[in-house]
N, C-alpha and C positions, 0 to 999 in steps of 0.2 A: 398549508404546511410550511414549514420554516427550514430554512438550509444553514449547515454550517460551511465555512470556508474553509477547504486546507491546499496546502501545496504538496503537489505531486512533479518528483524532478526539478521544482522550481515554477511550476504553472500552477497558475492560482483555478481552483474547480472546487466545485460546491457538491454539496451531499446533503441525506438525513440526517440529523441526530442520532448517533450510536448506531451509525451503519459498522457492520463489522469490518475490519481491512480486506476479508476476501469478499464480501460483497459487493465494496468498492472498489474493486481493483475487477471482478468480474464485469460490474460494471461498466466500465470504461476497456471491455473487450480485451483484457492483457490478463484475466484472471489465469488464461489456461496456457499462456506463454509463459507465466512464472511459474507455473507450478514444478517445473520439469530440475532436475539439480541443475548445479551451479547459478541459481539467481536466486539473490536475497533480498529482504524486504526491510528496509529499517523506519521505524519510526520515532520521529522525535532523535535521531542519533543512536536507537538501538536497536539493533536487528532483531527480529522475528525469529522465532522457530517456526517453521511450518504447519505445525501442528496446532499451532496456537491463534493464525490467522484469523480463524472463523469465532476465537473466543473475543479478541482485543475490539476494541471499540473505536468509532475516532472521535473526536472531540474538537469544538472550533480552534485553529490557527494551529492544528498538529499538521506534519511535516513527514512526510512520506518519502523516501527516496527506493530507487529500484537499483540494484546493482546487478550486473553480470560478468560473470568471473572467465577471462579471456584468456587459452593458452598463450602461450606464445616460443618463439625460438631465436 
């Protein structure tokens, strides 16, 4: 089987081919840590809807970043 490359936060990690982003991110055990509000998923620079996760695909050298939205005071 053959892997694509992408970066996640800036770490280079590998996958299937047309793994879905929630299958990779379940994956790598943070699937059910993002699920919850306030944490967004962007790829390639455009954030995800959540709903959509399980549809999007990834693709070699695509660019995952995870965001969490921090109150503050």
């Amino acid at each position: 089987m053959s892997f694509i490359t992408i970066l996640l936060n800036g770490a280079q990690m590998s996958c299937a081919p047309n793994t879905s982003v929630l299958a990779f991110l379940t994956d790598q055990n943070i699937g059910q840590d993002i699920s919850q509000n306030g944490v967004a998923v962007a790829k390639n620079g455009t954030i995800l809807a959540k709903p959509l996760w399980d549809d999007i695909h990834l693709q070699n050298n695509d660019k995952l970043d995870i965001f969490t939205l921090v109150a503050g005071g």
